[in-house]
C-alpha positions as CSV (number, residue, x, y, z in Angstrom):
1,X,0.0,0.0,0.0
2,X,1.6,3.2,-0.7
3,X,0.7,6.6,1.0
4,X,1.5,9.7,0.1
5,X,1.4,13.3,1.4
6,X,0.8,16.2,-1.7
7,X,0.9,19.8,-1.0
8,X,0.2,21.0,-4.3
9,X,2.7,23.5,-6.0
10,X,5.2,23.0,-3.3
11,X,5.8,18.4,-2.0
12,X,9.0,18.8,-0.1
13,X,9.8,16.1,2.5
14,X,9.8,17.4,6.7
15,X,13.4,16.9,6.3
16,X,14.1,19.5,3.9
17,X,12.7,22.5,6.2
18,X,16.1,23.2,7.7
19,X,17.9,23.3,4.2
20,X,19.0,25.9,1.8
21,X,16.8,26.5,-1.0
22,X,16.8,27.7,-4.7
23,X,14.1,29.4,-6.6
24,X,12.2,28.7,-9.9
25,X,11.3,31.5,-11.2
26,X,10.8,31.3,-15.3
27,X,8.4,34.1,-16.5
28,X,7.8,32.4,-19.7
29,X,6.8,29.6,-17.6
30,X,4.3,31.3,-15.6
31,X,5.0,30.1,-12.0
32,X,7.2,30.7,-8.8
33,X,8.6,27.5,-6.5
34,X,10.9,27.3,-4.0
35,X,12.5,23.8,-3.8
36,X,15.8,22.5,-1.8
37,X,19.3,23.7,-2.8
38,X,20.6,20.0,-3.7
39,X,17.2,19.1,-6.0
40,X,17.6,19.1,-9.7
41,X,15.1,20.9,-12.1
42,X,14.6,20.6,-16.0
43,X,12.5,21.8,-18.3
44,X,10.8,20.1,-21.0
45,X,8.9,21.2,-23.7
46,X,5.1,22.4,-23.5
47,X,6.6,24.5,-20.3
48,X,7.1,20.9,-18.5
49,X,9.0,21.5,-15.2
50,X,10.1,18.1,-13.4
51,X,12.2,18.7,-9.9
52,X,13.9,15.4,-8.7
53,X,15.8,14.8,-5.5
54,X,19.3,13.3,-5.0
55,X,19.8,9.8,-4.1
56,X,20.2,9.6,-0.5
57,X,22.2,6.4,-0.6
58,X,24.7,4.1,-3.4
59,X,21.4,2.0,-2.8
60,X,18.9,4.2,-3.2
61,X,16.3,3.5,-6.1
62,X,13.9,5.9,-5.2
63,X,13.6,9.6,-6.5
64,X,10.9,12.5,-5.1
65,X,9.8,13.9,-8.1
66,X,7.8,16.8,-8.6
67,X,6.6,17.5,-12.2
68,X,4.4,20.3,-13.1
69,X,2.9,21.4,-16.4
70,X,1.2,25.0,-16.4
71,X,-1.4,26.1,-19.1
72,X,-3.8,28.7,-18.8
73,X,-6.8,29.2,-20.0
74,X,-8.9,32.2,-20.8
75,X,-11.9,31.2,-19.1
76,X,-10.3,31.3,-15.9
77,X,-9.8,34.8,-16.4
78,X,-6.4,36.2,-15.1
79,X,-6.2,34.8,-12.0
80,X,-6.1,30.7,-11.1
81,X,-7.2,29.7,-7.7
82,X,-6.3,26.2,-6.4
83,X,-9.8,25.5,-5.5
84,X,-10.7,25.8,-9.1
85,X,-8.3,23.0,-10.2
86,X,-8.4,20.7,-7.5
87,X,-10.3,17.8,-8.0
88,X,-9.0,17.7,-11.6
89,X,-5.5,17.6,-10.1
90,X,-7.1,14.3,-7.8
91,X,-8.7,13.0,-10.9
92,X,-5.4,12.9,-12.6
93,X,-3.5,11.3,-10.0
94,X,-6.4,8.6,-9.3
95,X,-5.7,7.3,-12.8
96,X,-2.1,6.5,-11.4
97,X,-3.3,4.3,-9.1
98,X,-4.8,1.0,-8.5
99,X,-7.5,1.1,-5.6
100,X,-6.7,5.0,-4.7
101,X,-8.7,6.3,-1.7
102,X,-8.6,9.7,-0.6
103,X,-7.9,9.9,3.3
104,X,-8.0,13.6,4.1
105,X,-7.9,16.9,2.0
106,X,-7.0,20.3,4.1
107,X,-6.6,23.4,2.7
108,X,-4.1,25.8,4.3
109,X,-1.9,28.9,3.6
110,X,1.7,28.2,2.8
111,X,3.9,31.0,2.5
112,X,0.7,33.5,2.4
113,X,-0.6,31.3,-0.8
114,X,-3.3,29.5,-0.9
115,X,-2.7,25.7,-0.9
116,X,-4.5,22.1,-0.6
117,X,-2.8,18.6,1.8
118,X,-4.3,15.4,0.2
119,X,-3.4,12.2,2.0
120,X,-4.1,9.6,-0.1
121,X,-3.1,5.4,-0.3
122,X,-2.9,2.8,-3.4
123,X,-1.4,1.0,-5.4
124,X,0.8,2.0,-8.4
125,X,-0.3,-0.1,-11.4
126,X,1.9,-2.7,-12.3
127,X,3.9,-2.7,-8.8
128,X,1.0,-3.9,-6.7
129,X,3.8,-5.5,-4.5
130,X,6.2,-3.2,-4.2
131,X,5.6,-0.4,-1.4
132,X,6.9,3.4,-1.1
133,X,6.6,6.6,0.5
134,X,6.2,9.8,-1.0
């Protein structure tokens, strides 16, 4: 079973509160994120941004990975809220995920922005056996 903590726009393990930090900032891209010093970002086309940690180990396998796509659209007007997007974010991630169940969703402020916690658990598809932590 895998469960996994999302603060959407900024997933940063508890550890990495006490470490130096780099900023995103791409105007072309049309989003701001803070992310830890020693993490590594790229940019793909279709203003794709992927953010991926260092391996904490010679045996680690396993990679946070943040990606993040941004596309506006007019209908929104000039200004996206989070609570407008949500439960298509959820949607999306659902279809990641053999028997997904939402535990608990909390909005909050972070940094003075409005964001959303989702806890959820499941299964990756096609690694029903295999169990991580994100």
């Amino acid at each position: 079973m895998i469960r996994c903590i999302t603060v959407l726009l900024l997933l940063l393990p508890f550890s990495a509160i006490a470490q130096n930090w780099k900023t995103f900032d791409q105007a072309d891209i049309l989003f701001t994120a803070r992310y830890p010093a020693d993490w590594v970002n790229k940019i793909k086309e279709d203003k794709k941004v992927f953010f991926t940690s260092p391996s904490e180990s010679k045996d680690d396998a396993f990679a946070e990975n943040i990606n993040v796509i941004v596309s506006s659209d007019p209908s929104f007007g000039t200004t996206l809220k989070i609570k407008g997007v949500i439960q298509e974010v959820i949607d999306n991630v659902k279809t990641s995920f053999n028997n997904f169940a939402e535990e608990s969703r909390t909005e909050l402020k972070w940094d003075g922005i409005d964001a959303v916690e989702i806890t959820y658990t499941g299964n990756t598809k096609g690694e029903e056996d295999r169990k991580s932590v994100v």
